[in-house]
C-alpha positions as CSV (number, residue, x, y, z in Angstrom):
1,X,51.7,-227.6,55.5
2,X,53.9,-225.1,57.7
3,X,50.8,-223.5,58.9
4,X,49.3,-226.9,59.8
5,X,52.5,-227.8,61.7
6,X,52.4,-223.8,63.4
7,X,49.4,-225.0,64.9
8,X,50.0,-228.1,66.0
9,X,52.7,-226.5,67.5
10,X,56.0,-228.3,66.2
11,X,59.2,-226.7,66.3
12,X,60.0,-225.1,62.8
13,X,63.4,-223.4,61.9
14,X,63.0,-219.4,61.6
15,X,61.6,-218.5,58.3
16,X,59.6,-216.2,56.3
17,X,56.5,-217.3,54.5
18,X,54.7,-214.0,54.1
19,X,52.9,-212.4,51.1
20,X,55.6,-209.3,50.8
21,X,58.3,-210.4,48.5
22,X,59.9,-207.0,47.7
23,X,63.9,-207.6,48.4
24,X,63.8,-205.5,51.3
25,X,61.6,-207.6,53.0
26,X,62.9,-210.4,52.0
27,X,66.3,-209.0,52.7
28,X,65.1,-208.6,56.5
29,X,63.5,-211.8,57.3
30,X,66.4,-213.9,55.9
31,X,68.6,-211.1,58.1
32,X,65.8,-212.0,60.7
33,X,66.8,-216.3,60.4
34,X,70.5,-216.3,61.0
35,X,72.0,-214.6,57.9
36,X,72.6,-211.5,60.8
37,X,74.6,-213.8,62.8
38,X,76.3,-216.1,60.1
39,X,74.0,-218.8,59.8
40,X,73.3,-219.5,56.4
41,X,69.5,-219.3,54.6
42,X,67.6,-221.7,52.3
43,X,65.7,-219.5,49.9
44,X,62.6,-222.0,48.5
45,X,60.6,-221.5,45.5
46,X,56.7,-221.6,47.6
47,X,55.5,-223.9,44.4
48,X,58.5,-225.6,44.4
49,X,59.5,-229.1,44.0
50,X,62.5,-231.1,42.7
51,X,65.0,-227.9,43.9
52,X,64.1,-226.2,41.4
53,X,64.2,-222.6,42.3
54,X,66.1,-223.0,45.9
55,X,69.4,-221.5,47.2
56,X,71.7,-221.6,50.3
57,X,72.9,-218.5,51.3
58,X,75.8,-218.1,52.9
59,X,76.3,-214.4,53.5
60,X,74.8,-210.8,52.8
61,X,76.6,-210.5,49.7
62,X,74.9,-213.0,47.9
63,X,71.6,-212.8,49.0
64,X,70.4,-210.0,46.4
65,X,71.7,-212.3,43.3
66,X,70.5,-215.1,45.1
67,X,66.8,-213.9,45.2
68,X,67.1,-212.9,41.5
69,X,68.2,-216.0,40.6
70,X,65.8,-217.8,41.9
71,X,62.8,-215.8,41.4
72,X,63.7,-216.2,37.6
73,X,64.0,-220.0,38.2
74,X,60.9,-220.1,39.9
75,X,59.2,-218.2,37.7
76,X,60.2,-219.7,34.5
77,X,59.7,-223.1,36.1
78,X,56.1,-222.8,38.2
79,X,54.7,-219.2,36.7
80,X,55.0,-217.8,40.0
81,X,58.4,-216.4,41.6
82,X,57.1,-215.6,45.2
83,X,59.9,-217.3,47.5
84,X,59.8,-218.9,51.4
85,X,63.1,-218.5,53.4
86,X,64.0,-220.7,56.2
87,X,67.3,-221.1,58.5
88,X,69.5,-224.0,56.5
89,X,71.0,-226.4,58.5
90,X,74.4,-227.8,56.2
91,X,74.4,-232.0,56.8
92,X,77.0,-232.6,60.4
């Protein structure tokens, strides 16, 4: 869907939806989205649904547990643990 939207050119938030889910990549593009400057990430589980297998990060610290934790929520719940990150925007 993001891909159709790319095209169609809509604005999107900054995120990551590539194939390379090693942390350090991961670890970069949610650097890449705001985490560098503060701004908090969403990581998403890509088969996800129901919130099952997202997180809001909030700062460096926690991203490395964060992506553990829900990889293994991800995987347990969909079979598949690959993960999307996007810039969260908290509720004004």
């Amino acid at each position: 869907a993001k891909e159709i939207m790319q095209r169609a050119r809509v604005p999107l938030l900054p995120g990551y939806h590539g194939a390379d889910q090693t942390f350090e990549t991961l670890q970069a593009e949610a650097l890449a989205c705001g985490l560098a400057d503060g701004k908090p990430v969403l990581l998403k589980a890509v088969l996800g649904g129901g919130g099952k297998g997202m997180r809001i990060v909030d700062s460096l610290g926690d991203l490395e547990g964060a992506i553990a934790s829900a990889q293994r929520e991800a995987r347990s719940s969909f079979g598949d643990d690959r993960l999307l990150i996007e810039r969260y925007l908290p509720r004004a």
